[in-house]
C-alpha positions, -999 to 999 in steps of 0.1 A, spaced: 603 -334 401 570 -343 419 537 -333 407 534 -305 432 567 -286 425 557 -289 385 524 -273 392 537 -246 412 565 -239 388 533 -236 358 520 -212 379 549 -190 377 553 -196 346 516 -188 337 522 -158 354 547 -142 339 532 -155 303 496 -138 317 514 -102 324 534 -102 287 503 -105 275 487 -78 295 518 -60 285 511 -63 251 474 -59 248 479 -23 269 510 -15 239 483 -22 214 457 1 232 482 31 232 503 26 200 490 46 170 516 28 150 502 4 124 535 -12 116 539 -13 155 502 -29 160 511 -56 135 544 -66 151 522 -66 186 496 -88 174 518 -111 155 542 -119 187 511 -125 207 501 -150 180 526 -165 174 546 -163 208 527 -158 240 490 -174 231 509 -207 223 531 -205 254 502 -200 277 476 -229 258 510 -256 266 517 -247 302 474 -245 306 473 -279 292 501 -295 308 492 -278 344 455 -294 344 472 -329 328 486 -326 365 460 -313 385 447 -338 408 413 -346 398 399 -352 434 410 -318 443 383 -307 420 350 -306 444 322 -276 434 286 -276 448 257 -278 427 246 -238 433 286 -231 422 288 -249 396 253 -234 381 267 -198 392 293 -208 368 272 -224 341 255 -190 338 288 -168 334 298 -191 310 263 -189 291 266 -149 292 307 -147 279 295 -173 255 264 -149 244 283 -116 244 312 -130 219 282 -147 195 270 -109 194 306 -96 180 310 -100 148 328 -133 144 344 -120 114 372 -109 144 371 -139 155 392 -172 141 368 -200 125 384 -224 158 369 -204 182 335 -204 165 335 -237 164 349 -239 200 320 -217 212 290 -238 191 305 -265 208 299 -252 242 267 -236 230 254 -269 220 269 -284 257 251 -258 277 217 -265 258 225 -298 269 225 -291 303 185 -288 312 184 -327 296 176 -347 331 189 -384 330 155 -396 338 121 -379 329 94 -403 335 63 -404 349 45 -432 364 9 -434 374 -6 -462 391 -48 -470 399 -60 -495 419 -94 -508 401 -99 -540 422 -75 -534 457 -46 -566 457 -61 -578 427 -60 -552 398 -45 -519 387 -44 -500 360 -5 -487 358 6 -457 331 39 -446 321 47 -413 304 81 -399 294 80 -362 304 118 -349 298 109 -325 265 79 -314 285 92 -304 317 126 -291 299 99 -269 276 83 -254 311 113 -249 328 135 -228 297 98 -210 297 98 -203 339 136 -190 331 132 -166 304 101 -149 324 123 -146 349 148 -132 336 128 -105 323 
């Protein structure tokens, strides 16, 4: 079986796993039972969240990588609904939460901070004292600086 048929078949597969999971979460919003809840939770647990973290895995194991092409104002669009998902669960009490996923979202806390680092923050000033014969030349690394004014510019902004 090529590549192609494989991911299309994960798809399906995803699918279906996605809409028992659906299916359950909307039993658990309606039951009243606590026995019942338990049973719910415990088969999404143990049965469906596994399921669907395999087939997730193994489908972008096969996803062409080239295929993957976002532009820079996508790719920030999608930065900043990852920023806010990643601020609404932090606000949750992470008692609900397991001590994985905590440690998953600090992780991508900590890789989104990263994100304002530029590769290259320098700046160079050059001054001719004596034209073709001397010059006084300065170099001054600016990254926390301009990172400083920028997360400043933002959170006006945003206000």
């Amino acid at each position: 079986m090529n590549d192609h048929a494989r991911l299309n078949d994960i798809k399906e597969i995803l699918e279906i796993l996605y809409g028992k999971l659906g299916y359950f979460q909307k039993e658990l919003a309606f039951s009243s039972s606590q026995s019942a809840n338990f049973e719910l939770k415990q088969r999404i647990k143990r049965e469906i969240l596994p399921d669907i973290r395999k087939y997730e895995t193994e489908y972008w194991e096969l996803y062409p990588q080239e295929a993957i092409i976002i532009s820079d104002a996508e790719a920030e669009t999608q930065l900043v609904k990852v920023e806010q998902a990643v601020v609404s669960i932090e606000k949750i009490s992470s008692d609900s939460y397991s001590s994985e996923l905590i440690s998953l979202l600090h992780d991508i806390r900590d890789k989104l901070d990263e994100q304002d680092k530029t590769a290259s923050a320098k700046l160079k000033l050059v001054l001719p004292l004596i034209p073709a014969i001397a010059s006084y030349e300065l170099e001054m690394e600016t990254e926390g600086l301009l990172s400083k004014v920028l997360k400043t510019i933002r959170s006006k902004l945003s206000r």
